[in-house]
N, C-alpha and C positions, 0 to 999 in steps of 0.2 A: 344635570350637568354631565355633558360627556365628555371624555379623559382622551387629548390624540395621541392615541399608542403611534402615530407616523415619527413624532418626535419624542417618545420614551424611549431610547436606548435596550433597556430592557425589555421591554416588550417585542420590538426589532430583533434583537437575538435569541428571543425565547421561539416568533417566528420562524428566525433562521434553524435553529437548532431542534425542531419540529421536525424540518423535511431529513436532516440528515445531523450527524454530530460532526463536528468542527474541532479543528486544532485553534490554541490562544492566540495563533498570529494570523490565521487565516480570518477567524470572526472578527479581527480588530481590522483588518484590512477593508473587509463589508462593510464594518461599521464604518469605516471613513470615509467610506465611497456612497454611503449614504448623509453626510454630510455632517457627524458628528464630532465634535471635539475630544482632545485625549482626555482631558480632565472624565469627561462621562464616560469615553471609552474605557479606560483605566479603572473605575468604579464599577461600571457593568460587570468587565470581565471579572473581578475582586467577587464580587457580587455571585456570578451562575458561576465561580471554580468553589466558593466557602457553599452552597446546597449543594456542590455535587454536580450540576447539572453541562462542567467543560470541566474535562480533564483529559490532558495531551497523553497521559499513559494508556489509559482507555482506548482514546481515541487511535493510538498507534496500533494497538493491539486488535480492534476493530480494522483498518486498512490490514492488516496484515493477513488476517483472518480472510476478509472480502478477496485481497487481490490475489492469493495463492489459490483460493477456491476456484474463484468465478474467472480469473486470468488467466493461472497459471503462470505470474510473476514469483521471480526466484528474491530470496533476499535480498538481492542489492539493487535491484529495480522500486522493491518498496522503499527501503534506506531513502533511495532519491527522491524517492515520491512524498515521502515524509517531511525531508529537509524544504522542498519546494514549498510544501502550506506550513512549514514555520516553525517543527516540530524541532525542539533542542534536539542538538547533539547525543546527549548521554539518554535520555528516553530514547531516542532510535537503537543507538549501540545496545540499549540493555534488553527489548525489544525484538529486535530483529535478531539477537544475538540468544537470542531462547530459541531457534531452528537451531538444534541440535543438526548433527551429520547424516543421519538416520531421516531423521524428518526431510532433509534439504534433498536426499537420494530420492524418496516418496514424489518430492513435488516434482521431480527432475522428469521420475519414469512416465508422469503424467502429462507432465509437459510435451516428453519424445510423443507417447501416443498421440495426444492430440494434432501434434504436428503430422506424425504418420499419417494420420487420420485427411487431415486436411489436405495436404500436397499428393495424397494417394502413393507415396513411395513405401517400397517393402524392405525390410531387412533379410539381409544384410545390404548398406549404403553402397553404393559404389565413391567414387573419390570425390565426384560434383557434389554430389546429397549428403555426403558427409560431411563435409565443407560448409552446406546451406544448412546442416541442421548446427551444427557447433556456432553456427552465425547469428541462428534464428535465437536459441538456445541462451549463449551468450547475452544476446541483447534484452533479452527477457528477465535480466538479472542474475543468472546461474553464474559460479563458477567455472572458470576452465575445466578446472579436475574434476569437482562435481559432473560434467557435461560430460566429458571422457568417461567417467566414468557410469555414467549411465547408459552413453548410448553402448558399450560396452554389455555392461548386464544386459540391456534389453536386447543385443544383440544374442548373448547367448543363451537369455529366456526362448527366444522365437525359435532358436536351431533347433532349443533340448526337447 
């Protein structure tokens, strides 16, 4: 006798969660769109958060890690990114909110380079390229003042 994992729940998420890890509302939303009920849905997820195997703290912590490395997204780019696959509120805040100031400068000065890098502009900006990076920058999840202040340093890293 063989078992069709197509309609065990569990087996479906244990799939999913194979290729990559998942936030609680992101795999529940899979799961419905595979044609599960909440009754099952609700138990799966009960089910892989008591092994271990979905946990939204983890998993925040993991995008966070992925998208400042491999992106170069500033905190509040991930915050949103979080909130969109379903991620509580208070796991984001406490989360994204462990990038100290220190840490958020680091990502910033990497961010500028990479940007420098890409568009081929040098420092010091002139008033256009200033403009496009504090935009670029900005939309990448940085703060204002973070962003001022970075392209700042990195300004008079290049002079000194």
């Amino acid at each position: 006798m063989t078992v069709n994992t197509a309609r065990d729940p569990v087996a479906v998420a244990l799939r999913l969660l194979a290729v990559r890890s998942h936030a609680v509302g992101e795999l529940k939303v899979k799961l419905k769109k595979k044609g599960f009920d909440e009754t099952d849905i609700s138990r799966t997820v009960d089910y892989l958060a008591g092994i271990g195997s979905l946990d939204d703290e983890r998993f925040a912590r993991e995008v966070l890690a992925s998208r400042t490395r491999n992106k170069n997204w500033g905190p509040r780019k991930v915050a949103a990114d979080l909130a969109v696959r379903g991620v509580a509120q208070d796991i984001i805040r406490r989360v994204v909110g462990s990038v100290d100031g220190e840490a958020q400068a680091a990502l910033a000065k990497e961010a500028i380079a990479r940007w420098l890098r890409k568009t081929g502009c040098r420092m010091p900006l002139g008033q256009k390229e200033f403009a496009k990076a504090v935009r670029h920058l900005t939309a990448r999840g940085f703060g204002l003042d973070v962003v001022l202040n970075g392209l700042r340093r990195y300004d008079d890293i290049d002079a000194g």
